[in-house]
Every structure is written in C-alpha cells, then in structure tokens.
C-alpha positions as CSV (number, residue, x, y, z in Angstrom):
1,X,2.3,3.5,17.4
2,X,-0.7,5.3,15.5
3,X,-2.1,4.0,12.4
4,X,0.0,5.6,8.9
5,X,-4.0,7.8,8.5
6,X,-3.6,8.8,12.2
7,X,0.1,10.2,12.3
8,X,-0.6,11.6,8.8
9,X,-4.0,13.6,9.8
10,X,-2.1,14.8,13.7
11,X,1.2,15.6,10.9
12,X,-1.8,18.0,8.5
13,X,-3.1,19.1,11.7
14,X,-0.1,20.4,13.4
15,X,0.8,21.9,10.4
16,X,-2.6,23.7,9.4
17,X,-4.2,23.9,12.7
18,X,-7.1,22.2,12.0
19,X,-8.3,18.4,11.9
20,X,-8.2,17.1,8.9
21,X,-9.1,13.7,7.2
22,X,-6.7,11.9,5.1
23,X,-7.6,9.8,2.4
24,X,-5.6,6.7,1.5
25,X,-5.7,5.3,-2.0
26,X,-6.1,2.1,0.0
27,X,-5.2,0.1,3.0
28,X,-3.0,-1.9,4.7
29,X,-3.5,-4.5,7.4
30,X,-1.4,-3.8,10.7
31,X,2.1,-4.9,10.4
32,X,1.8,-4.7,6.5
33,X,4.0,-2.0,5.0
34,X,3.3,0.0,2.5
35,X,5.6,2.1,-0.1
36,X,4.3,4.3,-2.7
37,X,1.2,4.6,-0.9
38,X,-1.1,7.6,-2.2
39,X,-3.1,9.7,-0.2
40,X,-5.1,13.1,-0.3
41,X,-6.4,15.8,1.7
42,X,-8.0,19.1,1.5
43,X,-6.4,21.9,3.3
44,X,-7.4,25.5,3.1
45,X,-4.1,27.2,3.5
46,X,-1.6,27.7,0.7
47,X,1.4,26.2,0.6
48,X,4.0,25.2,-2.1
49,X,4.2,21.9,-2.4
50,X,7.6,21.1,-1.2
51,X,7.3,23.0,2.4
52,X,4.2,21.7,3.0
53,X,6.0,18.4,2.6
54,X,8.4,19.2,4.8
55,X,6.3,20.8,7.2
56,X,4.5,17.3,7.2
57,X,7.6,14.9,7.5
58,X,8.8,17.3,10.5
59,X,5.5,16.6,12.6
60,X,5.5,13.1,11.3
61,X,8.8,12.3,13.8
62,X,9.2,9.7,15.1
63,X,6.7,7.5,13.6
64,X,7.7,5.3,10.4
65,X,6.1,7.6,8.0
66,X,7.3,9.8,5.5
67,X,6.1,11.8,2.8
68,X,8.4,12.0,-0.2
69,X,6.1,14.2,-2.1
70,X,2.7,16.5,-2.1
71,X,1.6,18.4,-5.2
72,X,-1.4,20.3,-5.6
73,X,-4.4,18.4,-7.3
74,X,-8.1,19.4,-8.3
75,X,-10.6,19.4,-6.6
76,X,-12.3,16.2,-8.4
77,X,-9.0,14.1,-7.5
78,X,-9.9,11.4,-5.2
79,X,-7.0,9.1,-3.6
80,X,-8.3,5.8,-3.6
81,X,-11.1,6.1,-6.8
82,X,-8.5,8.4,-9.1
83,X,-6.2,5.1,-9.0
84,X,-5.4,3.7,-12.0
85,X,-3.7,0.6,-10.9
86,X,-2.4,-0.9,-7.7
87,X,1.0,-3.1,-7.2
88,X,1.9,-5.3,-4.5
89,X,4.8,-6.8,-3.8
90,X,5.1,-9.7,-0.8
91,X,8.0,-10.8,0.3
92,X,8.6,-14.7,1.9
93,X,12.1,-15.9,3.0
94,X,11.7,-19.7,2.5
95,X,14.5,-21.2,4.6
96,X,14.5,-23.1,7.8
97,X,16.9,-20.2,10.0
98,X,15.0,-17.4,11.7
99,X,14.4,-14.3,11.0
100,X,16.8,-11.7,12.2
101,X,16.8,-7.9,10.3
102,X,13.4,-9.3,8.3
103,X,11.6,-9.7,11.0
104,X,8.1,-7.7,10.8
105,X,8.4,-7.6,6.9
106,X,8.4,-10.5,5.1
107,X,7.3,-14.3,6.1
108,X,9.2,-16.8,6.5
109,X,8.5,-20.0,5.4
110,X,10.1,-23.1,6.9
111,X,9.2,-25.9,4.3
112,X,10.7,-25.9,0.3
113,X,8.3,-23.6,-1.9
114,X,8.3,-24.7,-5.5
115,X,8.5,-21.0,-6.9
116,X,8.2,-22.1,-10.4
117,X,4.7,-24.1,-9.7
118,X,3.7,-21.2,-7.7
119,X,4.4,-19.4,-10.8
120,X,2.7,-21.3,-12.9
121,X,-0.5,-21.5,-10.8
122,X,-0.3,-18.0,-10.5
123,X,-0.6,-17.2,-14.5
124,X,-3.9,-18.5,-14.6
125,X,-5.4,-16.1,-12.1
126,X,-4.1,-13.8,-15.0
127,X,-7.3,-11.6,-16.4
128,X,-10.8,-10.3,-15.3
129,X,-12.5,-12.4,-12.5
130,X,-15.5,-12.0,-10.2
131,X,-14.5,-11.1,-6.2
132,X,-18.1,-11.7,-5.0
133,X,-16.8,-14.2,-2.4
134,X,-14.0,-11.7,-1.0
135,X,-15.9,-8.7,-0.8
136,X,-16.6,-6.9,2.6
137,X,-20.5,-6.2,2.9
138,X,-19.7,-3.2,3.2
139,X,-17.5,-2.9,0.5
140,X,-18.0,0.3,-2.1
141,X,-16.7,-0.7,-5.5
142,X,-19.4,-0.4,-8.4
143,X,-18.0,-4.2,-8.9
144,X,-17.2,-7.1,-8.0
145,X,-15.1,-8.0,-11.3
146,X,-11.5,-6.8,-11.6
147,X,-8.8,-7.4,-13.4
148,X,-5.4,-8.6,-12.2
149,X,-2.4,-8.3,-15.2
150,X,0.3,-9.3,-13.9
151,X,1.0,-12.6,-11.0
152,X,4.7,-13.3,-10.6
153,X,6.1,-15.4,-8.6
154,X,10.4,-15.2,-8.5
155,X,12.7,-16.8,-6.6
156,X,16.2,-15.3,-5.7
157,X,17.9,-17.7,-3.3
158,X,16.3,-18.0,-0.2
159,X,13.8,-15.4,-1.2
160,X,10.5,-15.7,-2.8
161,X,8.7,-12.8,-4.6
162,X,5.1,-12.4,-5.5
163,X,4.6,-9.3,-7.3
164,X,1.0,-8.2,-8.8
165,X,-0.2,-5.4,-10.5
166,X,-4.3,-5.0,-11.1
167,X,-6.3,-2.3,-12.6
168,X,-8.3,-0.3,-10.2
C-alpha cells in the first residue's frame, strides 16, 4: 500500500491532472493511524469544495484513506505550521489473550498496567518542557520548548487509553 501523502497526491492528481504535493499537518509512523488528520494543497482548478472531495475519495479506492472534508483556504494557510494544537490518542489492550479485530491498531500488553500510576506520572509531564533530546537534526520548529496540556491515562476494562493534547 502507498503511504496516506502518496495515495492522497496520485487521488489530487487524477483529479486535476497534474502532480501535486500534499502537505500533512504532521506525520505518522507506518502502521500508526491517523483520524482527523489535516492536510493542504494548492491546485489551480476550481472546484466547490464538496465535489472536489468527492472527486478525491473516488480516486482514493481502495486504499484506507478518505477525505471527509476540503474547503477553500488562503493562500497564507499552511497545514502543519497553521496548527493550533495536536491530539493523540493511543490505544493498549492490557490482557494476556491475543489480539483478534485489534490487531494493527492498538498494543497489547501482556503484563498488569497500573493505569492510575501511569496517570499520575503522566500529570507531571503536564506544562512547557524543552525537547532538545528528541529532536530530529533536521528538525524545523523555531523551538525546542512546547507545551503539552493535557496527559490522561484511562482505563476501561481491558483497555488502556492515553490521550494528549499539546499546543503546536
């Protein structure tokens, strides 16, 4: 299967005839999926919004893509540095069975988790930290610092959710 950027950009340029970049508000490592995800391109041709979605989602068959809505931005909107805020959600099942419909999208995790300790580690990553260490050398954010609000860690049965939201 091609990458989400690579059906997307064949999807654009089936539909406008051209090859076209598409930018991602961010990425996501194989095997990780994404929802919400936001993404931009420029196109010359005119199209209302809701046929050039479909136009899209009809060229993006049979790949696991989908786009559930385009709208017309200006010019100065860029995907990933317009972001305001990002939020990720990962899911663990924490019990000793296999995976069966799960498999592919959350991880399993054989041994007890103590969700509530998680949880309570997790609050004090809470705030505005310095990422020196994780950065890419290549990486293009003016800096290192950012701020993560939110860090929660839930358990519901046998499944454990992290859920985090940080500023851009």
């Amino acid at each position: 299967l091609p990458s989400v950027q690579g059906a997307l950009e064949a999807a654009v340029q089936a539909t406008c005839g051209v090859p076209t970049r598409v930018h991602g508000s961010g990425r996501t490592d194989a095997g990780v999926h994404a929802t919400g995800q936001v993404a931009h391109c420029d196109i010359a041709k005119d199209f209302r919004p809701d046929k050039l979605r479909d136009a899209l989602n009809a060229h993006l068959r049979p790949n696991p893509v989908a786009v559930l809505e385009a709208e017309i931005v200006s010019d100065t909107f860029e995907a990933r540095f317009s972001a305001r805020k990002r939020h990720y959600r990962y899911r663990i099942v924490n019990r000793r069975s296999n995976l069966a419909l799960e498999v592919g999208r959350v991880w399993r995790v054989p041994q007890r988790l103590d969700s509530d300790a998680m949880h309570a580690a997790a609050q004090r990553l809470i705030g505005r930290h310095d990422f020196t260490t994780f950065r890419d050398t290549e990486c293009q954010a003016k800096s290192p610092e950012k701020t993560l609000d939110q860090l929660d860690v839930v358990r519901d049965g046998d499944a454990v959710t992290i859920v985090t939201s940080a500023r851009s």
